[in-house]
C-alpha positions as CSV (number, residue, x, y, z in Angstrom):
1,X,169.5,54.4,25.1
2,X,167.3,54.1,21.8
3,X,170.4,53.5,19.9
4,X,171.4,50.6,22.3
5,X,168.3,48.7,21.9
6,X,168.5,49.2,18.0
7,X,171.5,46.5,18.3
8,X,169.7,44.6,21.0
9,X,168.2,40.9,20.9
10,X,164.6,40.2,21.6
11,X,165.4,38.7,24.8
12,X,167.6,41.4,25.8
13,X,165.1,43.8,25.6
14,X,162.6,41.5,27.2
15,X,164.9,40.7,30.3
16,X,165.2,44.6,30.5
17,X,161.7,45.3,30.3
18,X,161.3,42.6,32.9
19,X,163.8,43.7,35.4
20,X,163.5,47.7,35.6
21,X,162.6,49.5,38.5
22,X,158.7,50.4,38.9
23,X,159.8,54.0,38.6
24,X,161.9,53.4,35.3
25,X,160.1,51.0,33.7
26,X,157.7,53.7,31.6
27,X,161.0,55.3,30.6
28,X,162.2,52.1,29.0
29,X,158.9,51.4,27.4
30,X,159.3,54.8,25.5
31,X,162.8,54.1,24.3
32,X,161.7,50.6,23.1
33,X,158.9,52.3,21.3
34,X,161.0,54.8,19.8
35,X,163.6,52.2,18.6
36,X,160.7,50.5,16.3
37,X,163.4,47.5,16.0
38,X,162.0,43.8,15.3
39,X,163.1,42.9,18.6
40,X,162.0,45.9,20.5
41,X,158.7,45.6,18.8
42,X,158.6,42.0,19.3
43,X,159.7,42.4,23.2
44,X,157.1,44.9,23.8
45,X,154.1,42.2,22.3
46,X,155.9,40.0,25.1
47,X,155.5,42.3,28.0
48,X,152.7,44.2,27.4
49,X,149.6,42.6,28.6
50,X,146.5,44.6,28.0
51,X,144.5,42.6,30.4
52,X,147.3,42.9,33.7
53,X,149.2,45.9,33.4
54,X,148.8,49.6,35.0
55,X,146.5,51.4,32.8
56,X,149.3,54.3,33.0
57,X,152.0,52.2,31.8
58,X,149.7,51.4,28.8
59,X,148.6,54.8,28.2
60,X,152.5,55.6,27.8
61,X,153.3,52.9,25.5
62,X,150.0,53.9,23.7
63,X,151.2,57.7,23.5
64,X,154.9,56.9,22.8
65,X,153.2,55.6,19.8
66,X,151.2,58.1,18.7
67,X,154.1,60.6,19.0
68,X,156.7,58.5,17.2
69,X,158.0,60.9,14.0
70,X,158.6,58.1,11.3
71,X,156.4,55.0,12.5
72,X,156.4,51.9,11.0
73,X,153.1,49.6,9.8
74,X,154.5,46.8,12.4
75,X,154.1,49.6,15.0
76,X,150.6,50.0,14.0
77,X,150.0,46.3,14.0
78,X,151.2,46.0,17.2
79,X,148.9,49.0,18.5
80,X,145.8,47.4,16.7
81,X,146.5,43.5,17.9
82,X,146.8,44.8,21.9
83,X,143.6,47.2,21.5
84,X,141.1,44.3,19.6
85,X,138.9,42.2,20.7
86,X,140.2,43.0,24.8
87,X,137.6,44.3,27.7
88,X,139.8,47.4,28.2
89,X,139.8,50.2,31.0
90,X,137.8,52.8,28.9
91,X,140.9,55.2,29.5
92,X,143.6,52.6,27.5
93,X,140.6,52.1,24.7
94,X,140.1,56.0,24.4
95,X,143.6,56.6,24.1
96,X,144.5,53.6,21.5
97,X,141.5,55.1,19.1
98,X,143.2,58.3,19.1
99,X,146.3,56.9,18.9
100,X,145.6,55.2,15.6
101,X,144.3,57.8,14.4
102,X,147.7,59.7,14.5
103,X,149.4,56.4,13.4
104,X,147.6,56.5,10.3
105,X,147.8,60.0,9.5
106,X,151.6,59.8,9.6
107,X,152.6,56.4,7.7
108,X,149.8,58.2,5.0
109,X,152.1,61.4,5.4
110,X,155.0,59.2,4.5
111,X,153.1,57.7,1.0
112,X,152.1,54.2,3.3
113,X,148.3,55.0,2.9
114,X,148.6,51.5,0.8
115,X,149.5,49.3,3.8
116,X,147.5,46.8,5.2
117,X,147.6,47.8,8.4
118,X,146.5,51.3,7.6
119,X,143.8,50.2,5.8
120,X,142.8,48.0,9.0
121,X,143.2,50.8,11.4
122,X,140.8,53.2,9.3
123,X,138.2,50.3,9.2
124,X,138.9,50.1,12.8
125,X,137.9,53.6,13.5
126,X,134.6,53.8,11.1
127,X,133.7,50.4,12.2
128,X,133.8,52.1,16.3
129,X,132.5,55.0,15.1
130,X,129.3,53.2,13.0
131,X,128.9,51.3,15.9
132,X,129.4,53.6,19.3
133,X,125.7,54.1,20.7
134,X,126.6,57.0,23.5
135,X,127.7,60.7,22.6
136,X,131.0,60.5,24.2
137,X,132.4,57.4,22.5
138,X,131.3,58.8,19.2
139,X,133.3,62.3,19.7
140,X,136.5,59.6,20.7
141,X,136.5,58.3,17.3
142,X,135.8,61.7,15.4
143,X,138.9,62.7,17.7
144,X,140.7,59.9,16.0
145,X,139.6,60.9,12.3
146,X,140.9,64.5,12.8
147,X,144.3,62.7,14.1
148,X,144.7,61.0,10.7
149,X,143.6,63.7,8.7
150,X,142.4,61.3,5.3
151,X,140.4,63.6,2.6
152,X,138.4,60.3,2.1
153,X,136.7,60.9,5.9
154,X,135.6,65.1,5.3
155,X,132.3,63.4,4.4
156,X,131.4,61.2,7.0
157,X,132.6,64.2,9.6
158,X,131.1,66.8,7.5
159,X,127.9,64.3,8.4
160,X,128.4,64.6,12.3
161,X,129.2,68.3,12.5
162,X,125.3,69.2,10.3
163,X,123.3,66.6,12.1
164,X,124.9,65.4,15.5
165,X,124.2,66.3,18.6
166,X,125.8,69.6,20.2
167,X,128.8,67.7,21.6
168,X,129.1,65.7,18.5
169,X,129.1,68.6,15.9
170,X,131.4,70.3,17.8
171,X,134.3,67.8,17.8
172,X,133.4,66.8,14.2
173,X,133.8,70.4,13.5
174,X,137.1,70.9,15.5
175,X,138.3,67.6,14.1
176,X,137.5,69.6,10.7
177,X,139.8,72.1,11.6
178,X,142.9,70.2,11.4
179,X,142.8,69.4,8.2
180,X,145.4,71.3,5.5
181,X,143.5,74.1,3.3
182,X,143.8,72.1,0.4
183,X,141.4,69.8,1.7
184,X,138.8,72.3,2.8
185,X,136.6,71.9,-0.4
186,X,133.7,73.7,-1.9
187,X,130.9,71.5,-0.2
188,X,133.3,71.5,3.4
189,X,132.5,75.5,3.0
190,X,129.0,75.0,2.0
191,X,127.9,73.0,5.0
192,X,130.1,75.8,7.4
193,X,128.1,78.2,5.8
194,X,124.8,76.0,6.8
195,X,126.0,75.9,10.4
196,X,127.2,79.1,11.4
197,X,123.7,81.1,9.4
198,X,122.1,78.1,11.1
199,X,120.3,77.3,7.8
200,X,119.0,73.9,8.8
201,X,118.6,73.9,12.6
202,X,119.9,75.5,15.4
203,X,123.6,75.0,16.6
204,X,125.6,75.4,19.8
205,X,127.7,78.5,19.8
206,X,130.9,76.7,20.2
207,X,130.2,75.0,16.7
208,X,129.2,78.1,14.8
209,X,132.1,80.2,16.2
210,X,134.2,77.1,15.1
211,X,132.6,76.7,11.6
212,X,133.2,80.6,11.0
213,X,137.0,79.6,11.7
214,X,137.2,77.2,9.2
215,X,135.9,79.5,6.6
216,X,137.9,82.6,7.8
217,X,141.4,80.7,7.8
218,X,141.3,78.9,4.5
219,X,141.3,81.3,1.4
220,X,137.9,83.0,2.2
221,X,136.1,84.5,-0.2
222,X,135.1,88.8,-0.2
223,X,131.5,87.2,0.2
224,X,132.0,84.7,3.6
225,X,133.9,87.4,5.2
226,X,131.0,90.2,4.9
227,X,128.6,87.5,5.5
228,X,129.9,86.5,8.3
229,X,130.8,90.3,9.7
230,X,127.0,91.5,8.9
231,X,125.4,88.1,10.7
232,X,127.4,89.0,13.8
233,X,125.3,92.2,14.1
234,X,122.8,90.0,15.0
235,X,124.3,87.7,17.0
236,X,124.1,88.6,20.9
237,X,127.3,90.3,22.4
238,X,129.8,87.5,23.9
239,X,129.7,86.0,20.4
240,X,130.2,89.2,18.5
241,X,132.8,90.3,20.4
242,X,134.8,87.4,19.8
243,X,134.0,86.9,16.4
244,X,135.6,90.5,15.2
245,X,138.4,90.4,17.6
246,X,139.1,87.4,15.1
247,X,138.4,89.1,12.1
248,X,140.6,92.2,13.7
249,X,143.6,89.6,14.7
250,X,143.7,88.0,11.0
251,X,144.2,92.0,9.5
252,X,147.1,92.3,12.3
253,X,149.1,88.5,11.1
254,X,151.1,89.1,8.3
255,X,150.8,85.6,7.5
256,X,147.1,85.3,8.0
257,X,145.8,84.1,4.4
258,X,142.5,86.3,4.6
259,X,144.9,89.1,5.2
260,X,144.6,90.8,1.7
261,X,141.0,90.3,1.6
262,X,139.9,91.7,4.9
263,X,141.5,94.8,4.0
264,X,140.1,95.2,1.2
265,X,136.2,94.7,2.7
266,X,137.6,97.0,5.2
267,X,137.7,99.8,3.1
268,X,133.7,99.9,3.5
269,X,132.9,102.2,6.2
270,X,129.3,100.8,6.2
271,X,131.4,97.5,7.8
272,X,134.6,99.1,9.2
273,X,132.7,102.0,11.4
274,X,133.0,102.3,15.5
275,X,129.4,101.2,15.4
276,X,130.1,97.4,14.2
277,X,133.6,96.9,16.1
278,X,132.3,98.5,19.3
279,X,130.8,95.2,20.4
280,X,131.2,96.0,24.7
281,X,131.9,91.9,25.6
282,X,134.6,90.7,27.7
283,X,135.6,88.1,25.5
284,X,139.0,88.1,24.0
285,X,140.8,86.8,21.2
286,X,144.5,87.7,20.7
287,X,147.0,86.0,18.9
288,X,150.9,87.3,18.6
289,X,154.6,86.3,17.4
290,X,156.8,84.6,20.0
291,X,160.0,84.3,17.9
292,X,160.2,85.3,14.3
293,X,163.4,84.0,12.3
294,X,163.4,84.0,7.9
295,X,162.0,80.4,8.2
296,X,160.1,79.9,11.3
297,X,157.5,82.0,12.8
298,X,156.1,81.0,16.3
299,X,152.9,82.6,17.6
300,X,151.2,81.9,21.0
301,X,147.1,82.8,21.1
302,X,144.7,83.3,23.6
303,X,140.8,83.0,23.0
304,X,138.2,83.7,25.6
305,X,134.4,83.0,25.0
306,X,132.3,84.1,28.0
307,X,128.5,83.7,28.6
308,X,126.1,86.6,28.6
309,X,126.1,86.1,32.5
310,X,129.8,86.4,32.7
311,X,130.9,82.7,32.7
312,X,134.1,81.0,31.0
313,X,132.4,79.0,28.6
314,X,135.8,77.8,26.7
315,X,139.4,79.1,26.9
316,X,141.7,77.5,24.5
317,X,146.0,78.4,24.3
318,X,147.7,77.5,21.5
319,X,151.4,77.4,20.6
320,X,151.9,77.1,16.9
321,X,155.0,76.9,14.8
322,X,154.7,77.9,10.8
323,X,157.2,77.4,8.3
324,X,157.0,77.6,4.4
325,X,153.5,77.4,4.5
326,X,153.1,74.3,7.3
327,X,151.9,74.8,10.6
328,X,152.4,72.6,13.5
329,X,150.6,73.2,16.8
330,X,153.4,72.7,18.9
331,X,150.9,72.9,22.0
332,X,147.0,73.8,22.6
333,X,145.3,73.3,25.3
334,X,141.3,73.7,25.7
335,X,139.2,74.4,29.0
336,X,135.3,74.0,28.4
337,X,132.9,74.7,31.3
338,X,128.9,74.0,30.2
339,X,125.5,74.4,31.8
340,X,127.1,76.5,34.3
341,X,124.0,79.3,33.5
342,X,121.6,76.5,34.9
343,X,123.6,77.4,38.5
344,X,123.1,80.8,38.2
345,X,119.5,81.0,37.2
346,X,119.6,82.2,33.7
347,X,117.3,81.4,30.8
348,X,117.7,79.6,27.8
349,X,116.7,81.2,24.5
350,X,113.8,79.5,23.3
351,X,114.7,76.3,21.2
352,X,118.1,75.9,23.0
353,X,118.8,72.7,24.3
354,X,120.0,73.1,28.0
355,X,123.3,71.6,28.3
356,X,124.5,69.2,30.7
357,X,126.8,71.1,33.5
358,X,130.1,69.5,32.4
359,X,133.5,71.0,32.6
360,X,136.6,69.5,30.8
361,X,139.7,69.9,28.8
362,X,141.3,68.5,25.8
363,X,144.9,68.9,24.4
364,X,147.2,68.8,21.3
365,X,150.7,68.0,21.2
366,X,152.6,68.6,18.2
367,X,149.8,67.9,16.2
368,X,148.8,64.9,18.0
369,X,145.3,64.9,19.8
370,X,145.1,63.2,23.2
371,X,142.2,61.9,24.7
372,X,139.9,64.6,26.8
373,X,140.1,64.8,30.6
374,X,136.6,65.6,32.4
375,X,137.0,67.5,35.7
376,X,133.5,66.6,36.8
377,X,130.2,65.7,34.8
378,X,126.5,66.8,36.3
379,X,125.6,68.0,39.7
380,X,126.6,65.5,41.4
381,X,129.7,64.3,40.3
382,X,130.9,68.1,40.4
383,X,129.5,68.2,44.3
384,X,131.5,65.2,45.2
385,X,134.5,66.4,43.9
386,X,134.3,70.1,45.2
387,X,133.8,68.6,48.8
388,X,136.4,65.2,48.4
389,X,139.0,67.7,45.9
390,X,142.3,66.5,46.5
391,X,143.9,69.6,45.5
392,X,146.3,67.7,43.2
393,X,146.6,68.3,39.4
394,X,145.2,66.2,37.0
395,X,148.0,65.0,34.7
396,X,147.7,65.5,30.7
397,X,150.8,64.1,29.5
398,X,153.9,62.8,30.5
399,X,156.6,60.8,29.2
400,X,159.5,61.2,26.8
401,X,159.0,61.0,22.6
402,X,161.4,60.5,20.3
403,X,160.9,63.9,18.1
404,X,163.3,63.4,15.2
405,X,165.2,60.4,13.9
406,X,167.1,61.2,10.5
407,X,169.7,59.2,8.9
408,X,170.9,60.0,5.7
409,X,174.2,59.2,3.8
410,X,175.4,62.0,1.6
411,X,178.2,61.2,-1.2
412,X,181.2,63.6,-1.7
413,X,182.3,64.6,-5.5
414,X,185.7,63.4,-4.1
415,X,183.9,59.7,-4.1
416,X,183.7,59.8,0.3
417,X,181.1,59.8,1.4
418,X,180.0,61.3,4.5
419,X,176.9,59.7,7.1
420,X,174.7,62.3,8.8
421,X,172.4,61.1,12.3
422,X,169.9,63.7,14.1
423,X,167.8,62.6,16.8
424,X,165.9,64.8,18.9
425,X,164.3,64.0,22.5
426,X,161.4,65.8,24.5
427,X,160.9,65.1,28.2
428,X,157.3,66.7,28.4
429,X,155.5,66.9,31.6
430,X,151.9,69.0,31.7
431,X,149.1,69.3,34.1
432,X,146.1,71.0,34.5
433,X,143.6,72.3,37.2
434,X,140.2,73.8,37.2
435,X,138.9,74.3,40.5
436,X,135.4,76.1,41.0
437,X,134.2,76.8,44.2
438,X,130.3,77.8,45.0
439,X,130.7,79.1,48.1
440,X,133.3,81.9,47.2
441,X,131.8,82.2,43.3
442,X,135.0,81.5,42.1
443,X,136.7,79.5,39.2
444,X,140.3,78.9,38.7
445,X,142.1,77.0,36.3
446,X,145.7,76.5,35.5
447,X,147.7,74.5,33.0
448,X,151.3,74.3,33.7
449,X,153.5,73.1,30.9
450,X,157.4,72.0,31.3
451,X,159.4,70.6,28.6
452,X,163.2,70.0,27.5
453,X,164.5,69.4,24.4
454,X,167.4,66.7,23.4
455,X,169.1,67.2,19.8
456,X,171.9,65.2,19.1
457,X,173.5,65.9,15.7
458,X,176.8,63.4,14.0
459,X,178.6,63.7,10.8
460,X,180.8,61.0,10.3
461,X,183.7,60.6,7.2
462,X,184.7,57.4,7.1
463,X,186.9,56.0,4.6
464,X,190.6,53.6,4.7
465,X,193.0,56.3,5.1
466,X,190.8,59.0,7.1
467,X,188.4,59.5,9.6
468,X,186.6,62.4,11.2
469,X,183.3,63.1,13.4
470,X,181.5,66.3,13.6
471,X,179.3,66.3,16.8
472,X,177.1,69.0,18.9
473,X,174.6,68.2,21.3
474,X,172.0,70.9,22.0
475,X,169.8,70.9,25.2
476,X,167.4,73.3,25.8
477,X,164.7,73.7,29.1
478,X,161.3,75.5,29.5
479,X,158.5,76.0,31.6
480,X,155.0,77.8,31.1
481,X,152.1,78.3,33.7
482,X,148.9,80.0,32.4
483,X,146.5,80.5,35.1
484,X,143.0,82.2,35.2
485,X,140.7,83.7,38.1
486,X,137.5,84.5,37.7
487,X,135.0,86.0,40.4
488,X,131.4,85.9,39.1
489,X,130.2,86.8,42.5
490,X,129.4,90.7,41.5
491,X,128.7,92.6,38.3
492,X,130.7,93.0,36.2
493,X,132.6,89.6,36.4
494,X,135.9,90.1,38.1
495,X,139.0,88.3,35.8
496,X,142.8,87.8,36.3
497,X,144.5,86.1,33.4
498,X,148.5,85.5,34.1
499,X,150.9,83.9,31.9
500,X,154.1,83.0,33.4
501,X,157.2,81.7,31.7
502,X,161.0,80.7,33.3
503,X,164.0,81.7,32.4
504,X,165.1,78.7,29.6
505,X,168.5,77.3,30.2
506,X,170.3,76.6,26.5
507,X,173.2,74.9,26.4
């Protein structure tokens, strides 16, 4: 279909865009997308009307763009001219800001930084982010900066992660996080240091656990590590517990970078000795191969960080894929619950803001970040929807992206020369739940994941006197479900955690 509308007129496309079926029309918005012709570009300006359409039919176009693998700077000029100066839904504004953000980052990854509209789609985000007066706008925007990934923004998020507010640091600090190790300087370190030894003020544990990450999974140094193994002595159990399951997972991944060095400081008994590692939380962190092949490894992790009173404060999944010393997070999805101690009477250590009671989630797709979902946000809202729940799934992402899309013309030494085409397809579809009733002192959540996977491969030979095609079509189907329990109603908390995966057709 994407290669049909790559010979298409404008007004072909148009009239198809036009006349499709309600229930087809997001696919054909995709594949137009994908195709990035002139016409297909200049069809979609047509059609699209920011102002009129179904916010899900924009949030497709939106994401088909932000997933494309080889955008062009039209693309983003089309993205930027639909999102500015418009009264938008606040759903199709979110999403366009983080889907600029991944538009930039990838015409930068293919040496474009120089383009015009790159430089106007940066300008846009700094410009939102300068001027964005609540909290949750401004972690939109940061969301958007850790999507493009410039070196030229580590200050201004390094800025938000020391002195914004607790939902603000943390996204500057996860946005932090996604940037190569090449790019985590000297003075990136130096300000995680300040935020997890809380040197300055007092942080949010999400943020400090997240800053002692950053410093453990790019080329530590002997010093960080024992720093931060001897400070988690002092911090209170949930925390700790998490913290050296971490360190213990890193000494476990042969292609963990602090490997070597944690092995080393583990020669110490006066760090490695049952009374440091015998931390009695019930968080978890675990992190394990799926497939392991000379040039890809794939690894699937779980982390778990509970309250002292036994609540999910934040569960996050992750589906990576390294190769040669890349990684791509093919899929992680994060559940954060807050404020829920308020609800069962616990204190607040003194100085600790009390949160807002908030529960949410936010997801990355093949190194794309989406815009985060909230369940329900204070009392109330969370009130109405436990009493008015429809029981339905609330959907993350869905559509179809164009993956790959390689063309490359090889010559023979005979003087032939022979035209290679790859194109690869996802249909993704994924969901997830979080349902928390009072009355049983219950929470469940569940993500369910299902994806399959188009590649289609040609070598063509073409010359006067011969020709010959090479072709194989691979197609490939898979389906996860992860679902949690959790019964806080006795002590100790009562947890089922059950990852479920289908049999995966391959053809």
């Amino acid at each position: 279909f994407i290669q049909m509308l790559r010979s298409a007129k404008k007004r072909d496309v148009l009239q198809l865009l036009r006349r499709a079926p309600e229930e087809m029309l997001p696919f054909v918005v995709e594949a137009a997308v994908a195709a990035q012709s002139v016409a297909s570009l200049a069809a979609l300006s047509d059609f699209l009307d920011f102002g009129k359409k179904p916010k899900s039919l924009l949030e497709k176009f939106l994401y088909a763009a932000a997933f494309s693998p080889r955008p062009s700077g039209e693309l983003l000029r089309l993205v930027l001219d639909k999102l500015d100066g418009k009264q938008l839904a606040p759903e199709v504004q979110e999403t366009g800001i983080v889907a600029v953000g991944s538009l930039v980052g990838k015409l930068c990854q293919q040496k474009l930084c120089g383009l015009q509209e790159v430089e106007r789609g940066v300008e846009t985000i700094l410009v939102g982010l300068r001027g964005a007066e609540e909290d949750s706008k401004v972690v939109i925007y940061l969301l958007a900066l850790g999507n493009a990934a410039l070196p030229e923004t580590i200050p201004t998020l390094l800025d938000y992660a020391e002195e914004g507010p607790t939902i603000v640091a943390t996204a500057a600090t996860s946005a932090l996080q996604r940037f190569p190790t090449r790019h985590i300087s000297v003075e990136v370190k130096r300000a995680m240091r300040r935020i997890f030894h809380e040197k300055r003020k007092s942080y949010e544990k999400t943020c400090r656990l997240a800053a002692a990450e950053i410093l453990l999974d790019n080329e530590p140094s002997p010093m960080d590590v024992i720093n931060i193994l001897l400070a988690a002595n002092e911090l209170e159990t949930e925390m700790a517990t998490f913290l050296l399951l971490k360190v213990q997972n890193s000494l476990r991944a042969d292609h963990h970078p602090a490997r070597k060095i944690m092995k080393d400081i583990m020669r110490d008994p006066r760090i490695n000795n049952y009374n440091f590692f015998s931390k009695a939380g019930i968080s978890s962190s675990f992190s394990g191969p799926l497939t392991v092949t000379q040039d890809l490894l794939s690894t699937f992790g779980l982390d778990l960080l509970f309250l002292e009173g036994g609540f999910l404060r934040k569960s996050v999944s992750d589906f990576s894929l390294l190769s040669h010393g890349q990684r791509l997070r093919a899929a992680q999805v994060t559940i954060e619950a807050q404020g829920m101690e308020s609800m069962l009477g616990e204190n607040f250590l003194e100085g600790e803001e009390e949160p807002e009671l908030m529960a949410g989630m936010s997801a990355i797709f093949f190194d794309v970040q989406l815009r985060p979902i909230v369940f329900f946000q204070g009392y109330t809202d969370l009130m109405a929807k436990v009493l008015l729940s429809s029981g339905e799934p609330t959907s993350v992402v869905k559509g179809n992206l164009l993956l790959m899309d390689h063309h490359q013309v090889i010559p023979l030494q005979s003087g032939l020369q022979v035209a290679i085409k790859l194109q690869g397809g996802l249909g993704l579809d994924i969901s997830a739940d979080m349902d928390l009733s009072i009355w049983e002192q219950e929470l469940k959540t569940s993500i369910n994941a299902r994806g399959s996977l188009a590649i289609d491969f040609q070598a063509e030979l073409d010359a006067p006197f011969l020709q010959a095609t090479v072709r194989s079509q691979t197609e490939v189907e898979t389906s996860i479900h992860f679902d949690t329990i959790l019964r806080f109603s006795g002590s100790p908390v009562l947890m089922c955690l059950q990852l479920k995966e289908e049999q995966v057709p391959y053809r």
